[in-house]
C-alpha positions as CSV (number, residue, x, y, z in Angstrom):
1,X,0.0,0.0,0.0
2,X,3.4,2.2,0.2
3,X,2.6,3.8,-3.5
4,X,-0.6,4.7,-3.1
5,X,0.4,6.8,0.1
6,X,2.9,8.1,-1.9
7,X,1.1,9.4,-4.1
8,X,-1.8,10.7,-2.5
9,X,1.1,12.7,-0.1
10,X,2.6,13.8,-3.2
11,X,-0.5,15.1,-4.5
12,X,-0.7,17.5,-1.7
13,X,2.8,18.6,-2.5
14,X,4.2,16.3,0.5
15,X,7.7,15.1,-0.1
16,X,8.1,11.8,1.0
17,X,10.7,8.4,1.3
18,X,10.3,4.9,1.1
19,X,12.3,1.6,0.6
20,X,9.0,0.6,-1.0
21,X,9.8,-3.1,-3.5
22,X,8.1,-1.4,-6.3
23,X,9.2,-2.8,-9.4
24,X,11.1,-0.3,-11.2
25,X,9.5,-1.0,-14.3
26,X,6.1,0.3,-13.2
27,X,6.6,3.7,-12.2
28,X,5.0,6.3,-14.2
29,X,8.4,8.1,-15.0
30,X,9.7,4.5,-16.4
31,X,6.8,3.6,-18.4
32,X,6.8,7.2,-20.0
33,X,10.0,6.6,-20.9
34,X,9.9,2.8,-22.5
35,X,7.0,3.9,-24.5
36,X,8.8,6.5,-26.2
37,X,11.6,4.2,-27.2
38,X,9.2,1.7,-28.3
39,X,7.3,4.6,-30.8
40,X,11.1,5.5,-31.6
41,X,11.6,2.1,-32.3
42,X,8.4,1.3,-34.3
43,X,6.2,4.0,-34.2
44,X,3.3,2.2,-36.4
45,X,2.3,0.7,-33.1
46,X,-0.3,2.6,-31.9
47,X,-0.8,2.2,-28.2
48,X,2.8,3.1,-27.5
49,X,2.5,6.4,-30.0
50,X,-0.5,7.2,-28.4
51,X,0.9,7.2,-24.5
52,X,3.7,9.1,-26.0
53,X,1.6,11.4,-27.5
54,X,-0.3,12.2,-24.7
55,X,2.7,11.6,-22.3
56,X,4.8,14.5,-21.0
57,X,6.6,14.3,-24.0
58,X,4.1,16.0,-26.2
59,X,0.9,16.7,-24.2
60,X,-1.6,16.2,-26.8
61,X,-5.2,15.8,-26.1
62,X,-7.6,12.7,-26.9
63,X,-9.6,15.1,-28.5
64,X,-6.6,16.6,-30.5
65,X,-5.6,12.7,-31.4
66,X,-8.9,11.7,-32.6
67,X,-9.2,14.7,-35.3
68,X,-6.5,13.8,-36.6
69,X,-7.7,9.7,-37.6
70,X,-10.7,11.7,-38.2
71,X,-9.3,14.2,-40.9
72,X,-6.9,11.8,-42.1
73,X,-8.1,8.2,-41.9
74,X,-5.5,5.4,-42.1
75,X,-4.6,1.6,-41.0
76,X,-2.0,3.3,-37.9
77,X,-2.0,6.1,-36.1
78,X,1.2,7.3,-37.1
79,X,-0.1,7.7,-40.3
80,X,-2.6,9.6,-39.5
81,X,-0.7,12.6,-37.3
82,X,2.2,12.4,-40.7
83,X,-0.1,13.3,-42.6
84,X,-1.2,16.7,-40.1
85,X,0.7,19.8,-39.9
86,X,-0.4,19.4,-35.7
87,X,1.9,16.8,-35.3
88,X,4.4,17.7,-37.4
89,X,6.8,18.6,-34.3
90,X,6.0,14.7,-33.1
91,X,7.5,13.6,-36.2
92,X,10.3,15.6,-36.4
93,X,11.8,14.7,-33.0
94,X,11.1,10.7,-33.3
95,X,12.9,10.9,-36.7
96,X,15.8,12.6,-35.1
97,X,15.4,10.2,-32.1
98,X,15.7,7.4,-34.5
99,X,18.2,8.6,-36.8
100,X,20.1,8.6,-32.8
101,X,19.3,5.5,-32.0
102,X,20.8,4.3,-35.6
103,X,24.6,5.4,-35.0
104,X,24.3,5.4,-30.9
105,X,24.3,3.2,-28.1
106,X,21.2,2.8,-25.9
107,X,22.2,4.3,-23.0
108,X,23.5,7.6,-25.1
109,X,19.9,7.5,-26.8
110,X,18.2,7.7,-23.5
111,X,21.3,10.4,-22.2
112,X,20.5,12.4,-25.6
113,X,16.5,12.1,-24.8
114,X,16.7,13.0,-21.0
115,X,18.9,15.9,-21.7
116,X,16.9,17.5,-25.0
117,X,13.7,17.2,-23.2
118,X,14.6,18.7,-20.0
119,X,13.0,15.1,-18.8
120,X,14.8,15.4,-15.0
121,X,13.0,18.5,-14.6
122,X,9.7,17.7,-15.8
123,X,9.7,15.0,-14.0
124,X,10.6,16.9,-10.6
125,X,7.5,18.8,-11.0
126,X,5.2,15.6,-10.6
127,X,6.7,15.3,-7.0
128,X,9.0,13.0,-5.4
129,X,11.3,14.3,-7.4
130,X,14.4,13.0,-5.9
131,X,12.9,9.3,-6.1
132,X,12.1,10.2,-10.1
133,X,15.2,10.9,-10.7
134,X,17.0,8.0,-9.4
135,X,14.8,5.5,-10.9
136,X,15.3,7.1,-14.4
137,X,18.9,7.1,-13.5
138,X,18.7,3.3,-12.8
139,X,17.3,2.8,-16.4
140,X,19.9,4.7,-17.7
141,X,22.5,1.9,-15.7
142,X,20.5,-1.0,-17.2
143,X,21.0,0.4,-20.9
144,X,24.3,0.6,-19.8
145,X,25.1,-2.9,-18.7
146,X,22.8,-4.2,-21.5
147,X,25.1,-2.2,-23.9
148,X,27.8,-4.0,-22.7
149,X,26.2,-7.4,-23.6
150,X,25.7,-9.3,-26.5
151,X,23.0,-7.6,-27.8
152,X,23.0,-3.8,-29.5
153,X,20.1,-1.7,-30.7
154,X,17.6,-0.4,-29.7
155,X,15.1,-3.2,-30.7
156,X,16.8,-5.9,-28.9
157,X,17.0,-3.2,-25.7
158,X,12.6,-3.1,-26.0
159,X,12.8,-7.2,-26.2
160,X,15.2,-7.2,-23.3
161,X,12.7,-4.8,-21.2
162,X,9.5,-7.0,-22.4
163,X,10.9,-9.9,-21.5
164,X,11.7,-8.6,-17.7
165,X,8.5,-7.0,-17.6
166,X,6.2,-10.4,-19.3
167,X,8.6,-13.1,-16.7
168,X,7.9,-10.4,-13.7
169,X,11.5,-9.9,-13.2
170,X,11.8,-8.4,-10.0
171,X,13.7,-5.1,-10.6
172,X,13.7,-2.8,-7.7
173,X,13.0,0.8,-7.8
174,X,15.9,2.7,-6.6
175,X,16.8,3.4,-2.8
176,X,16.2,7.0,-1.7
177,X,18.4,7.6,1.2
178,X,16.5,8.9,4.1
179,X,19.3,10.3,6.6
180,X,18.4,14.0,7.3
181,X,16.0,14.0,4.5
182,X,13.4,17.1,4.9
183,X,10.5,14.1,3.6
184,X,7.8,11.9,5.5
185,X,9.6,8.2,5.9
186,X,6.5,5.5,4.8
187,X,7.2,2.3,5.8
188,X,6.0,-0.8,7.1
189,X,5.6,-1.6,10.9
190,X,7.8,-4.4,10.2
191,X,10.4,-2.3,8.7
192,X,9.9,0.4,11.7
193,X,11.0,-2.5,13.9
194,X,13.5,-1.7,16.6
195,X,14.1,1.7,15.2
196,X,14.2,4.9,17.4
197,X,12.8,8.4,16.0
């Protein structure tokens, strides 16, 4: 139940800590970022375009999103915002994104991404900002190590991701350290065992 304090504090502009075992792979900040490598990757698939779209990234409306399959029906949804001078920013930066990803590592993709898009700083303004950062930090390290693999691209980085994600990998969020943090420490009674505030 951790997370959904969290988040109900941080709605209320409440800092808070926690050594809370959420998988790292299903905080918001992750997910926004997995989808846009996975439109960057293949953007003709359209649930992953669409979160983007309407992610942090862009900020597009439904409404905004369904005028343009309206106005310019087609089999995909990335065929439809090509083909609208609305989007034409959209397609502009996941062209560039993917011309990256072509002559770059993973981890400098998401490096290059993270530092175009101000992403650290957007993402400090949904709260918990320290926590945020570390876990989209962490990503960063797993690109890294998975760069140093076997495996190169971006497309085998999204297979590597699904596969931890479908199997239920346990991959922890990153530890926030709590000493003479100016936050609200959630944790379990069992945690809060033996320890003297």
């Amino acid at each position: 139940r951790l997370p959904v304090f969290t988040r109900v504090f941080a709605e209320y502009g409440i800092p808070t800590v926690s050594n809370n075992k959420v998988n790292l792979f299903s905080n918001n900040e992750i997910v926004i970022l997995i989808n846009l490598l996975r439109a960057v990757d293949n953007p003709v698939q359209d649930i992953p375009l669409l979160a983007t779209l309407m992610s942090v990234f862009f900020g597009y409306s439904a409404e905004d999103i369904a005028k343009a399959k309206v106005d310019y029906p087609a089999s995909n949804l990335y065929t439809s915002i090509s083909r609208s001078k609305d989007f034409e920013r959209v397609i502009d930066e996941l062209d560039k994104y993917r011309q990256y990803a072509a002559s770059m590592s993973v981890e400098n993709l998401l490096r290059q991404i993270i530092s175009q898009s101000s992403y650290l700083s957007v993402i400090s303004a949904m709260g918990n900002a320290e926590q945020r950062t570390l876990n989209v930090m962490k990503l960063v390290d797993i690109a890294k190590r998975f760069d140093n693999g076997e495996n190169v691209g971006l497309t085998a980085f999204i297979r590597y991701v699904d596969n931890i994600i479908s199997n239920n990998y346990d991959v922890e969020s990153a530890v926030v350290s709590n000493i003479n943090s100016n936050a609200v420490s959630m944790m379990t009674i069992h945690q809060s065992k033996g320890l003297e505030f």
